[in-house]
mmCIF file as gemmi writes it, N, C-alpha and C atoms, coordinates in Angstrom:
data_model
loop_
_atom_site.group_PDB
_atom_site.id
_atom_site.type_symbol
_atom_site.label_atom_id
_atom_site.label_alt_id
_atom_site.label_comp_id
_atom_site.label_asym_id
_atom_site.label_entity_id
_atom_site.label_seq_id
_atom_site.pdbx_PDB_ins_code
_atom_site.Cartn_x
_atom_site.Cartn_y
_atom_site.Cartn_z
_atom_site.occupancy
_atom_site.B_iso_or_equiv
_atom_site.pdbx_formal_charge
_atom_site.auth_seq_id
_atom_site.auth_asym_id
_atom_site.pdbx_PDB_model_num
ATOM 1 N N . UNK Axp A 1 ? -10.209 0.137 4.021 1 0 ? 1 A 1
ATOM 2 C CA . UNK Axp A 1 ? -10.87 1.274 4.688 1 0 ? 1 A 1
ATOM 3 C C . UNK Axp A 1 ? -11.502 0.789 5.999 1 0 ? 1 A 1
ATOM 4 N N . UNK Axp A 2 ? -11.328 1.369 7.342 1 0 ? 2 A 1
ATOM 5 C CA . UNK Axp A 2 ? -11.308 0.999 8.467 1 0 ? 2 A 1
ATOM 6 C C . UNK Axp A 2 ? -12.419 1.839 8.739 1 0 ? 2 A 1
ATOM 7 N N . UNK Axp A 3 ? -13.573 1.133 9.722 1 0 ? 3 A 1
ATOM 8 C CA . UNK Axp A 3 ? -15.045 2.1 10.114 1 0 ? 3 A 1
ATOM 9 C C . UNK Axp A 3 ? -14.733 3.278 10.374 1 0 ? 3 A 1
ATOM 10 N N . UNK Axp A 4 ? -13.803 3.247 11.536 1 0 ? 4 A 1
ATOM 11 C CA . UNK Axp A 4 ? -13.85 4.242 11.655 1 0 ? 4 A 1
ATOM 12 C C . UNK Axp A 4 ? -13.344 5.723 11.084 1 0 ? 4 A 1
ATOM 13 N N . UNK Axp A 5 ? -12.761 5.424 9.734 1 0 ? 5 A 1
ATOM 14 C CA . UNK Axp A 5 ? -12.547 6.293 8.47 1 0 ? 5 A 1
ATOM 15 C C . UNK Axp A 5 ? -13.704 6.837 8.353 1 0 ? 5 A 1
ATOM 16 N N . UNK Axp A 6 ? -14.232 5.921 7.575 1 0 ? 6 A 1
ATOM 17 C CA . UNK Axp A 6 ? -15.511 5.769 7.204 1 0 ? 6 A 1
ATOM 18 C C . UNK Axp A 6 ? -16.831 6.628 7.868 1 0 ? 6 A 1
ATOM 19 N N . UNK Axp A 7 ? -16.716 6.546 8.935 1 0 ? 7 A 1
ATOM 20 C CA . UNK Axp A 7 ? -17.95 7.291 9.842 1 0 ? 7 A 1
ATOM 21 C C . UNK Axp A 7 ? -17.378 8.697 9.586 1 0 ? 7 A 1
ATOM 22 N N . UNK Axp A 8 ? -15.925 9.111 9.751 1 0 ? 8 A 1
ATOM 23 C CA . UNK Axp A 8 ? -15.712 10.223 9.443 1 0 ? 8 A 1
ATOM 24 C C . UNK Axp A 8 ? -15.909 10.417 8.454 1 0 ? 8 A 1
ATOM 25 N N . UNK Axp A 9 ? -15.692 10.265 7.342 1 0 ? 9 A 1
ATOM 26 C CA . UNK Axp A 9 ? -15.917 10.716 6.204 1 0 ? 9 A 1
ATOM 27 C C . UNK Axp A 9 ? -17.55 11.335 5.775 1 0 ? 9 A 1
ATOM 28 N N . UNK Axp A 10 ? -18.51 10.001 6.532 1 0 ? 10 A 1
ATOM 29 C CA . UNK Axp A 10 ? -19.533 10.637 6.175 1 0 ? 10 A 1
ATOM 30 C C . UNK Axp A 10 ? -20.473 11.458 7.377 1 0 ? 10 A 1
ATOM 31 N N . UNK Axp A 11 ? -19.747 11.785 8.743 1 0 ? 11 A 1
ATOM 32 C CA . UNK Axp A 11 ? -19.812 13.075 9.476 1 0 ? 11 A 1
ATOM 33 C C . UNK Axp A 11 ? -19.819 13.998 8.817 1 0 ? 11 A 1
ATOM 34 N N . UNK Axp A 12 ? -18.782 14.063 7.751 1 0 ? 12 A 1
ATOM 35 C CA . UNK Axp A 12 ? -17.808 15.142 7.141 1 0 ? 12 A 1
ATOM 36 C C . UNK Axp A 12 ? -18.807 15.58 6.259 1 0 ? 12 A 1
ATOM 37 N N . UNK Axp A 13 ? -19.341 14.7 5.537 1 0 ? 13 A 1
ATOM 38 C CA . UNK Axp A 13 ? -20.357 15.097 4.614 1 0 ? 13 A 1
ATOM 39 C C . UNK Axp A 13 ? -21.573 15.386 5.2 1 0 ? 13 A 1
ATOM 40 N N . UNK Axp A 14 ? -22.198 14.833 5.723 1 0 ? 14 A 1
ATOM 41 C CA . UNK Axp A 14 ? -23.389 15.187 6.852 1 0 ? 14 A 1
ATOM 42 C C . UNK Axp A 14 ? -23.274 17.163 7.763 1 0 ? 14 A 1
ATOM 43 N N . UNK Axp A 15 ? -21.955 17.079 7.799 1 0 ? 15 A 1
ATOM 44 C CA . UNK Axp A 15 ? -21.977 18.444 8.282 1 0 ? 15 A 1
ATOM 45 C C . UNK Axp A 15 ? -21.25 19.574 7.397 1 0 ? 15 A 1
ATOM 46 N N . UNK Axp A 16 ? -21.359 18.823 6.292 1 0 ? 16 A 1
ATOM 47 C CA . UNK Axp A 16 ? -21.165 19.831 4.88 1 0 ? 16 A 1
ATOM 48 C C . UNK Axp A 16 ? -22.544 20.235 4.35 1 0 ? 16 A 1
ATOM 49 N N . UNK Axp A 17 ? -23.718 19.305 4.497 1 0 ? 17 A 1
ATOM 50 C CA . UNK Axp A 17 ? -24.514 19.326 3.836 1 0 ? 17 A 1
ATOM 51 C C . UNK Axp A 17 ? -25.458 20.16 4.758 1 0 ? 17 A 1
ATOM 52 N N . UNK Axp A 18 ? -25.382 20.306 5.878 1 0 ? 18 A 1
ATOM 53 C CA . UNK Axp A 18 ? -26.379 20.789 7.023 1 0 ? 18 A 1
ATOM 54 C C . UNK Axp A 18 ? -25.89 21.77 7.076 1 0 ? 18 A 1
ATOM 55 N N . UNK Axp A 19 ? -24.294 22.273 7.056 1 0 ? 19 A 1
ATOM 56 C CA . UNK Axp A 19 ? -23.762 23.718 7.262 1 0 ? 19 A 1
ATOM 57 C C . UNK Axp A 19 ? -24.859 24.394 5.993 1 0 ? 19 A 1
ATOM 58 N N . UNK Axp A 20 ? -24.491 24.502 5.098 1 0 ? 20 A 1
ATOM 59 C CA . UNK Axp A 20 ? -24.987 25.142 3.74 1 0 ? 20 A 1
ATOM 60 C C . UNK Axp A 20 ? -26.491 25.997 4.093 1 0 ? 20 A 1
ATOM 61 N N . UNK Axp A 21 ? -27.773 25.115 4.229 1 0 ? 21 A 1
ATOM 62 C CA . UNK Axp A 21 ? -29.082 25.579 4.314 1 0 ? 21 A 1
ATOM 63 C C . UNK Axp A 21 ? -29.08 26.163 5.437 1 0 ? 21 A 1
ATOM 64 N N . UNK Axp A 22 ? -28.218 25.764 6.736 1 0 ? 22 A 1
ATOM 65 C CA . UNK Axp A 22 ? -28.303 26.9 8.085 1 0 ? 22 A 1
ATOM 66 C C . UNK Axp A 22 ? -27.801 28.482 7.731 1 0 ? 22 A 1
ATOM 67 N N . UNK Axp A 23 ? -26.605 28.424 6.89 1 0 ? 23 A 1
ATOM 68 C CA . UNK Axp A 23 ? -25.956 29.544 6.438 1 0 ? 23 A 1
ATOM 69 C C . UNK Axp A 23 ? -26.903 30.332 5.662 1 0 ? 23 A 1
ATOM 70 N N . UNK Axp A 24 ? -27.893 30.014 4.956 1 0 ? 24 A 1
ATOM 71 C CA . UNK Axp A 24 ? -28.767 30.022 3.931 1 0 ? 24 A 1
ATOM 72 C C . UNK Axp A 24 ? -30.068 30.947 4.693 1 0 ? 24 A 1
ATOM 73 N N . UNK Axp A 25 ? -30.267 30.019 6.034 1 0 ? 25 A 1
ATOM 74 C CA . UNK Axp A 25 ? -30.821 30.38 6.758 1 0 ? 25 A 1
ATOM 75 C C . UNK Axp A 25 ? -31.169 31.465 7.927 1 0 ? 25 A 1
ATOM 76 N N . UNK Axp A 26 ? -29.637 31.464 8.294 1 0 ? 26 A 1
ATOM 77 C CA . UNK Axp A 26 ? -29.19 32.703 9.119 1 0 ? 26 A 1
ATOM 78 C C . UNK Axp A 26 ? -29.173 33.48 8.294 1 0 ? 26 A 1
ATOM 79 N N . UNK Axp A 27 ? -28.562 33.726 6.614 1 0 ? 27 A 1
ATOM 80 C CA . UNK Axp A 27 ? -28.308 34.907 5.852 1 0 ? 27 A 1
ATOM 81 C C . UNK Axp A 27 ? -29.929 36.013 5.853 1 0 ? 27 A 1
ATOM 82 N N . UNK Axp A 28 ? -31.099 34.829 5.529 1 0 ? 28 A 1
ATOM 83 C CA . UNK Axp A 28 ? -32.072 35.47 5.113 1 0 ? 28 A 1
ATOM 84 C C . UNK Axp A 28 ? -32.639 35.916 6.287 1 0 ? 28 A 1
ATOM 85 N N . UNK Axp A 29 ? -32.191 35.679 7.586 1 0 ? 29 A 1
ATOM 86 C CA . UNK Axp A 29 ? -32.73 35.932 8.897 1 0 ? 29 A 1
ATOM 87 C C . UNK Axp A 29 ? -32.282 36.879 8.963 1 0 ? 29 A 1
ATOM 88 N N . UNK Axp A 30 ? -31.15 37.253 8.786 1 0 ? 30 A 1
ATOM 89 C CA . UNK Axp A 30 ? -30.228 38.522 9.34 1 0 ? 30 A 1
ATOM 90 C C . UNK Axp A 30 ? -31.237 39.602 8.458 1 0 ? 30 A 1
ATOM 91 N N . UNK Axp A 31 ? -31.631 39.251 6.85 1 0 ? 31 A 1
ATOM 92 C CA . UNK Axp A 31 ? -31.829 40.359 6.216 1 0 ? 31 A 1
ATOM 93 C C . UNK Axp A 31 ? -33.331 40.376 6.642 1 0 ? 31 A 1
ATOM 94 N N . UNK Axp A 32 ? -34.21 39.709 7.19 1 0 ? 32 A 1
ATOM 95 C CA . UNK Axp A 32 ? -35.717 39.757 7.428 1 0 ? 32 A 1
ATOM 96 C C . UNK Axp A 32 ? -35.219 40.828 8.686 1 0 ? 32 A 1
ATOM 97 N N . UNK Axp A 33 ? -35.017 40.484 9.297 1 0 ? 33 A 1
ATOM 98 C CA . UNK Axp A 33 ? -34.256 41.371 10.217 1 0 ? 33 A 1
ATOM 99 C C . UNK Axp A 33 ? -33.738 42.68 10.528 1 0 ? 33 A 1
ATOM 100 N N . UNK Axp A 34 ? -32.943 42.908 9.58 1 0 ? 34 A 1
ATOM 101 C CA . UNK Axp A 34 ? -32.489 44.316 9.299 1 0 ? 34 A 1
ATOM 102 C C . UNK Axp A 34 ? -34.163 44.794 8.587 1 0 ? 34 A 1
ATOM 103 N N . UNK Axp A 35 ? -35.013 44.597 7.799 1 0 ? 35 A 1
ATOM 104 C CA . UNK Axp A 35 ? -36.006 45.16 7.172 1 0 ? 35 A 1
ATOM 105 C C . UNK Axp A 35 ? -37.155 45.588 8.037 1 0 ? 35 A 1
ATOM 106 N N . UNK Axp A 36 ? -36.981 44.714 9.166 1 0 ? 36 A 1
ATOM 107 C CA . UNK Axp A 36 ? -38.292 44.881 10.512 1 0 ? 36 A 1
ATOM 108 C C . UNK Axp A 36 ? -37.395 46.017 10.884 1 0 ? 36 A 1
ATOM 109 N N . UNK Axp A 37 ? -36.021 46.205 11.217 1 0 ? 37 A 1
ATOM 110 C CA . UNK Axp A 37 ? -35.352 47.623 12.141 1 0 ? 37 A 1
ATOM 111 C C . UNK Axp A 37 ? -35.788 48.983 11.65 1 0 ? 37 A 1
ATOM 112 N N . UNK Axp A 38 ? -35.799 48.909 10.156 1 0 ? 38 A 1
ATOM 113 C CA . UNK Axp A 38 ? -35.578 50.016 9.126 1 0 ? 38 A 1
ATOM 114 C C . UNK Axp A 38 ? -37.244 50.41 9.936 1 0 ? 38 A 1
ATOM 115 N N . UNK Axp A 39 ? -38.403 49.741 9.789 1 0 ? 39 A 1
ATOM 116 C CA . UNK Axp A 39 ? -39.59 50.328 9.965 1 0 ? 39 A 1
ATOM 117 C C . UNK Axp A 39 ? -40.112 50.534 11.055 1 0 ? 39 A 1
């Protein structure tokens, strides 16, 4: 296994793991969001 595999691989995971809680994040934003429009 050659570094530079390696660094990818754990990019790969690093921006698996950071996607998730942003998605998480934007979801509950969008809906805090829509609830401030309604009033």
């Amino acid at each position: 296994m050659t570094p530079e595999t390696d660094n990818a691989s754990i990019k790969a995971l690093i921006t698996r793991s950071l996607k998730r809680p942003f998605l998480l994040m934007a979801f509950t934003f969008n809906r805090i969001n829509r609830q401030f429009r309604e009033y």
